[in-house]
N, C-alpha and C positions, 0 to 999 in steps of 0.2 A: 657317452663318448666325449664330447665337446662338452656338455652341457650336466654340472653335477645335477642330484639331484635334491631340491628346495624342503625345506621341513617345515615343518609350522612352529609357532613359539607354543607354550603352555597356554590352555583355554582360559587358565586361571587368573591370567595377569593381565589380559587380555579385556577379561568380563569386569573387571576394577575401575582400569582405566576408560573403561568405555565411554560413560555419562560423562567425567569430566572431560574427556578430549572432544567428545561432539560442543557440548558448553564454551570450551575456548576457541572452536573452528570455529563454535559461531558467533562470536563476542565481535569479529572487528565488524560484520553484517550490520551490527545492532549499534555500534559503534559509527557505523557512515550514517546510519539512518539518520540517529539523535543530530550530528550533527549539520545535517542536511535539514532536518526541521527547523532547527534553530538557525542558518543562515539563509535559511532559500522561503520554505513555507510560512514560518511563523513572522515574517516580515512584510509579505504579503500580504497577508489578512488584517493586517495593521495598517496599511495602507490601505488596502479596501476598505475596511470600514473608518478611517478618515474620510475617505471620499464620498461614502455613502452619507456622513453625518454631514460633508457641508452640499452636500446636493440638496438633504433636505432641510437644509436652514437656508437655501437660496431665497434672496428679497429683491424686493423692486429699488434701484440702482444700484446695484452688483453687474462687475464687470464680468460676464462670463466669456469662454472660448470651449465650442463646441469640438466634441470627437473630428467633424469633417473641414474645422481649422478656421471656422467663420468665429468672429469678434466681436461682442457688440455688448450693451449696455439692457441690462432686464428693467422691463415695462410694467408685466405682470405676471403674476404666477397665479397657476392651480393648479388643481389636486395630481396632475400627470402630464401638464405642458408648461412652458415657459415662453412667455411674449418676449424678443429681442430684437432692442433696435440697433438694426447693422450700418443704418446709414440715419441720416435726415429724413422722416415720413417715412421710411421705409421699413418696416417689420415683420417679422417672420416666427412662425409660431414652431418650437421647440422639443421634443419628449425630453423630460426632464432628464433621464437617465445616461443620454450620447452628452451631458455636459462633462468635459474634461477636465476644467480650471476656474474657477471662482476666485474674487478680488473682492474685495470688499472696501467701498469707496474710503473707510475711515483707517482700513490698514496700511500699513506701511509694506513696501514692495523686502521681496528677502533679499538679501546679498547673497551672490555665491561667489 
């Protein structure tokens, strides 16, 4: 009435186009990914493992600042703690890994 009725196209042209139209539907997917690695993921991991390299190069008079925002000057290190003095006489024993920022008394501060 209303409503003709709907034919199907040939199976033929159909079964051709198939692989490459799944292939281009899927291309901008593949498309957000790469780019998503390259601005998001692959920058991060580059940053973690800078930070992992100067954690483990920390020495005794290196300015550290801890994850929980304490400041202080390293004492001593071992194999999994770091001795930091926060004050005069006053130190406090570390896990290596909550350090956030390293200073290194002979470099120079960065400008931003």
């Amino acid at each position: 009435m209303f409503i003709s009725p709907a034919y199907a196209q040939s199976a033929g042209t159909a079964a051709t186009t198939g692989g490459l139209a799944s292939l281009i539907s899927f291309a901008p997917l593949l498309l957000i990914f790469v780019v998503f690695y390259f601005l998001m993921i692959r920058p991060q991991q580059q940053r973690l493992k800078a930070q992992q390299a100067s954690i483990a190069a920390v020495r005794k008079g290196d300015s550290v600042v801890t994850a929980g925002g304490v400041v202080g000057k390293v004492t001593k290190v071992e194999e999994l703690y770091v001795e930091v003095e926060i004050a005069a006489n006053t130190r406090v024993r570390v896990v290596k890994a909550t350090l956030s920022d390293i200073t290194s008394p002979n470099s120079k501060p960065a400008n931003d």
